[in-house]
C-alpha positions in Angstrom: 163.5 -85.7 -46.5 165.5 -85.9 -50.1 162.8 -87.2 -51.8 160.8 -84.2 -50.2 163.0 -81.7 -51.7 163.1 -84.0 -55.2 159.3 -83.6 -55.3 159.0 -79.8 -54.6 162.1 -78.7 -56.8 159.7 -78.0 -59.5 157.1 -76.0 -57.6 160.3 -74.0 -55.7 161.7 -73.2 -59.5 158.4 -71.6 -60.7 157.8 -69.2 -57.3 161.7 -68.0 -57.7 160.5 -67.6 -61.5 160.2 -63.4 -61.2 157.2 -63.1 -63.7 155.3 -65.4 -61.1 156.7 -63.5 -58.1 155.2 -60.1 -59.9 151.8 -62.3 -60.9 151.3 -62.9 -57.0 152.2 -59.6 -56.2 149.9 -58.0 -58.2 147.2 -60.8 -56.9 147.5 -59.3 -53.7 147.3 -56.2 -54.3 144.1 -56.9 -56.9 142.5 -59.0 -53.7 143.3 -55.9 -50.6 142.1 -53.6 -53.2 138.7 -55.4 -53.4 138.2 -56.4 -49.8 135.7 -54.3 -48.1 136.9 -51.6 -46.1 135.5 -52.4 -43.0 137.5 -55.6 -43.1 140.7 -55.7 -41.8 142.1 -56.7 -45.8 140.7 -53.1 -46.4 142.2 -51.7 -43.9 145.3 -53.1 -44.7 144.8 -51.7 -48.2 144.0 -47.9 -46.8 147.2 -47.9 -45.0 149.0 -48.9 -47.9 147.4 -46.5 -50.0 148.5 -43.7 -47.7 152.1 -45.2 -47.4 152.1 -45.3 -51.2 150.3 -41.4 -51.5 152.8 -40.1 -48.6 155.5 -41.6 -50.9 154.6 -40.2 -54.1 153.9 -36.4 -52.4 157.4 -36.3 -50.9 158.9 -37.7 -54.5 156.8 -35.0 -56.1 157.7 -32.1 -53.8 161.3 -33.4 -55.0 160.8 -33.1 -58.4 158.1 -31.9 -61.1 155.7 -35.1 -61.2 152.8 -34.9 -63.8 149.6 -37.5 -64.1 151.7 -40.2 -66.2 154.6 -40.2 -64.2 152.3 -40.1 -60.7 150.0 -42.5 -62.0 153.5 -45.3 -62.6 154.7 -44.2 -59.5 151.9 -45.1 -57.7 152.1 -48.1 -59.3 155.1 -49.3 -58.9 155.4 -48.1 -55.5 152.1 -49.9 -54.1 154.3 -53.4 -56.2 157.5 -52.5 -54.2 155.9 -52.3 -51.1 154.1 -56.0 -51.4 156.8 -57.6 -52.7 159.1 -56.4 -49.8 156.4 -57.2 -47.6 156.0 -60.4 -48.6 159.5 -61.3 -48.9 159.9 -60.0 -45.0 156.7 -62.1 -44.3 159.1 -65.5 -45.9 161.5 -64.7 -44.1 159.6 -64.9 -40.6 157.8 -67.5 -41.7 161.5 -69.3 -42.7 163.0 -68.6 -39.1 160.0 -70.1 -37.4 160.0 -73.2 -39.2 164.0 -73.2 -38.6 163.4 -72.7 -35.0 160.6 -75.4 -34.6 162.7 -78.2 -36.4 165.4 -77.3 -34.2 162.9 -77.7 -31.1 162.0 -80.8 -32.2 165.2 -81.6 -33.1 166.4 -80.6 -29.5 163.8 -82.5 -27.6 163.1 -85.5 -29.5 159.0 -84.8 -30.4 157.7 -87.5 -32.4 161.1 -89.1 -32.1 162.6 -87.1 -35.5 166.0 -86.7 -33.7 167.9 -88.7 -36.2 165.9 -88.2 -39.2 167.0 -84.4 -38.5 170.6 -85.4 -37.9 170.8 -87.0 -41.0 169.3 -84.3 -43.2 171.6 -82.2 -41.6 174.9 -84.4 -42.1 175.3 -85.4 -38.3 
């Protein structure tokens, strides 16, 4: 499992690399925003479009926004969003594998009970 970890050191330094984090980001957005929107990527896309409109009314009906300013704060609101919601889909995706090496851990599949211990320091 070391080596593993020795291997994809290189590739887990670039995607926690925040210029690559904002380059995927804006990927995402670039690839909802051209999916049809019958699809369920377009549909995806419309909500977040409303989400980031309803956002950037309430700001404005806070304070005076004119086309510049509305135009970055759509912006950068439709980035936030992604980027939190692809952090929160890591995260799931981080318990679940934590949770199915512990299953496997717990009942011996594939008979990877003491390769886990080891890893682990057991």
């Amino acid at each position: 499992m070391g080596m593993i970890k020795l291997l994809f050191a290189p590739i887990r330094a670039i995607a926690r690399f925040p210029l690559f984090q904002f380059a995927v980001v804006v990927a995402v957005i670039l690839f909802l925003q051209a999916a049809d929107e019958n699809s369920a990527l377009g549909q995806i896309f419309d909500g977040l479009d409303k989400l980031v409109d309803s956002t950037v009314t309430f700001l404005s009906a806070i304070i005076t926004v004119k086309s510049f300013t509305k135009s970055w704060l759509t912006s950068g609101f439709m980035i936030a969003y992604v980027y939190v919601a692809c952090l929160f889909i890591l995260f799931v995706v981080r318990v679940a594998i934590a949770f199915a090496v512990d299953l496997i851990g717990r009942n011996n599949l594939l008979w990877l009970r003491n390769a886990i211990a080891r890893e682990r320091g057991v």
